[in-house]
N, C-alpha and C positions, 0 to 999 in steps of 0.2 A: 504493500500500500504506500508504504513513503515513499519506494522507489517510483512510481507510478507519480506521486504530487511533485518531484522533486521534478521527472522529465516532465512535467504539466508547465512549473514555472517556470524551467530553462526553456522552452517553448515562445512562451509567454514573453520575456525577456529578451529572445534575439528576433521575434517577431514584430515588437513593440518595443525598440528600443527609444527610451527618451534623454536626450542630450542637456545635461545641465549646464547652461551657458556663466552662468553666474555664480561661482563660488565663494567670493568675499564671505565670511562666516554674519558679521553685520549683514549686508545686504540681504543673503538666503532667509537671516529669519527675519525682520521686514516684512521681506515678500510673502514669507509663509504665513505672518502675522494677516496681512494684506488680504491672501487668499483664503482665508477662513468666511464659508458659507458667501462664496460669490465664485462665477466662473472666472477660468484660465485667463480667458482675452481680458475680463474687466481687471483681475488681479494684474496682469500687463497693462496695461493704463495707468492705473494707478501709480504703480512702482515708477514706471518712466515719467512721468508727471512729478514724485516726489524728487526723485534722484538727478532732472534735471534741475530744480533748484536749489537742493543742498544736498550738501558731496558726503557726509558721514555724521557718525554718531556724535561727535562735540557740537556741531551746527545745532543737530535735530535736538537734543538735548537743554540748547537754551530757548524754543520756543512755548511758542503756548497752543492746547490743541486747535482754537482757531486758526493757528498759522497754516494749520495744512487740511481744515474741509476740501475746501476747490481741489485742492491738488490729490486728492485719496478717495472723491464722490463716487468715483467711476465702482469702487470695489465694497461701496454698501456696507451700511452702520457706520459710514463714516467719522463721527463725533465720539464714540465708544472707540472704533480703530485709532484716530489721533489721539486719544489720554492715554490708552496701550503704549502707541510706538513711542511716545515721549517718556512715557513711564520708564517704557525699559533701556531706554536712552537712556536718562537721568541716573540707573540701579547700576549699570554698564559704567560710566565714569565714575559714581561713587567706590562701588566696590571691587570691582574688576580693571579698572584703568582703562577705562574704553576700552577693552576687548570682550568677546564673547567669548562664553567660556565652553571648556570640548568634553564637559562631563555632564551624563543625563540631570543627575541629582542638583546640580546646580543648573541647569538651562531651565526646568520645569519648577524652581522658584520665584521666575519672572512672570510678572502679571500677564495674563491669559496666555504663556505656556503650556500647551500638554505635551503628553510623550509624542504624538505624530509629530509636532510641528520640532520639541528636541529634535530625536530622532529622525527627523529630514537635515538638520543643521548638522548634526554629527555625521551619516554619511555624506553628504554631498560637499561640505566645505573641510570636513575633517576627516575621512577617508576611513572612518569607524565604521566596524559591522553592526549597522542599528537599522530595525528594522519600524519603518513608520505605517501605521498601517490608519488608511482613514474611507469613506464609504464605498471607495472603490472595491479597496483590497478587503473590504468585509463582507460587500455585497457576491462578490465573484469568490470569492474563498468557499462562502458558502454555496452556491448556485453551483459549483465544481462540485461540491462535496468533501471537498480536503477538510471543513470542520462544518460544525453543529455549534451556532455561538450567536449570543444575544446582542452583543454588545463590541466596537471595536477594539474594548481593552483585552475580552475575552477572546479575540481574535488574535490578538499579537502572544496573548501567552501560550495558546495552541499553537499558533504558526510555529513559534520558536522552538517549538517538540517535533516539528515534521518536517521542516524546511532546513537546507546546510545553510549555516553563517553568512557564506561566503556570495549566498543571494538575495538574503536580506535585504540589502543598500537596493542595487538596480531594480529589486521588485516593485516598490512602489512607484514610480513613474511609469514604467512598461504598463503598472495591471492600472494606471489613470489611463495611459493611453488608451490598451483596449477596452476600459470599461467605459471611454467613450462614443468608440467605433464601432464597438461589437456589441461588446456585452453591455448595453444602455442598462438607465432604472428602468426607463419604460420603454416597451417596444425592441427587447434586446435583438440583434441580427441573426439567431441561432442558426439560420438553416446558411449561412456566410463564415459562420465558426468553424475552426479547426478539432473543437471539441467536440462535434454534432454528435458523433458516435458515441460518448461515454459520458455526456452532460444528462446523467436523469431532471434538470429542470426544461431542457428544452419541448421536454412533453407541454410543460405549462405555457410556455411559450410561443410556442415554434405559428401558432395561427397569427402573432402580431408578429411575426417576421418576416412578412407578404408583402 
């Protein structure tokens, strides 16, 4: 069975490979802060909208969160998102010297950090095996079968029993990818999937895939 999830994700991953252009550890989580509950494109607005006005953490750090509604509207809650990213500006030079730091325990101390959004900053900008798992990697983890799991915290502690280390990091982009193109929330593309044959959800499925 593991062996079976394991070539599932390696699958997964050089099918749907996603390229992270951006590894500044500051910038990644930003962006991650950004993209929480709005899409890809509007979290891309945003970010380049923010980063074309001010260059780093000591800038963003002396403002106030009006300073940046206009420049963050694009990626929604706005006014919640600017007290976040200046928060954790401000926590960032107080205690870490403007840097971000490369430890779970400490990244999910900062205000509206969870483990996806650490664990996206630790693999992509610090080259750690950490595996972030958020509705993508929950929705399609399960719809696979690789787990039976309510929730995406309960998904990353099962992932971590079935999956090698060393696919952690790239998994979570690859499985946003396909859980865009393929494997949608609604309307997944089953009878287009490389899984058709041994996905038991595509029974449920497979008539909105027309």
């Amino acid at each position: 069975m593991k062996r079976n999830i394991k070539n599932q994700a390696e699958k997964i991953i050089h099918m749907f490979p996603r390229i992270n252009s951006e590894t500044n550890p500051y910038k990644v989580l930003i962006e991650t802060v950004l993209s929480q509950r709005t899409k890809d494109e509007n979290t891309e607005k945003a970010f380049k909208s923010l980063f074309s006005r001010y260059k780093n953490v000591f800038e963003i750090s002396k403002l106030k969160p009006q300073d940046l509604y206009d420049l963050i509207k694009p990626a929604g809650m706005y006014k919640q998102k600017s007290e976040r990213i200046i928060n954790i500006s401000k926590i960032l030079i107080e205690k870490y010297n403007g840097k971000v730091p490369d430890e779970l325990e400490e990244l999910i101390k900062l205000p509206g950090v969870g483990r996806k959004t650490a664990n996206i900053v630790l693999y992509v900008s610090f080259g750690k095996e950490a595996l972030a798992v958020d509705t993508h990697v929950h929705r399609i983890s399960n719809r696979l079968g690789w787990v039976t799991t309510k929730t995406p915290e309960e998904t990353e502690v099962q992932l971590r029993k079935i999956i090698p280390s060393e696919l952690w990091g790239p998994l979570n982009g690859s499985m946003v990818n396909f859980g865009q193109k393929i494997c949608k929330s609604i309307s997944p593309k089953c009878m287009e999937c490389f899984f058709n044959e041994v996905c038991l959800s595509k029974r449920v499925y497979k008539n909105k895939s027309r």
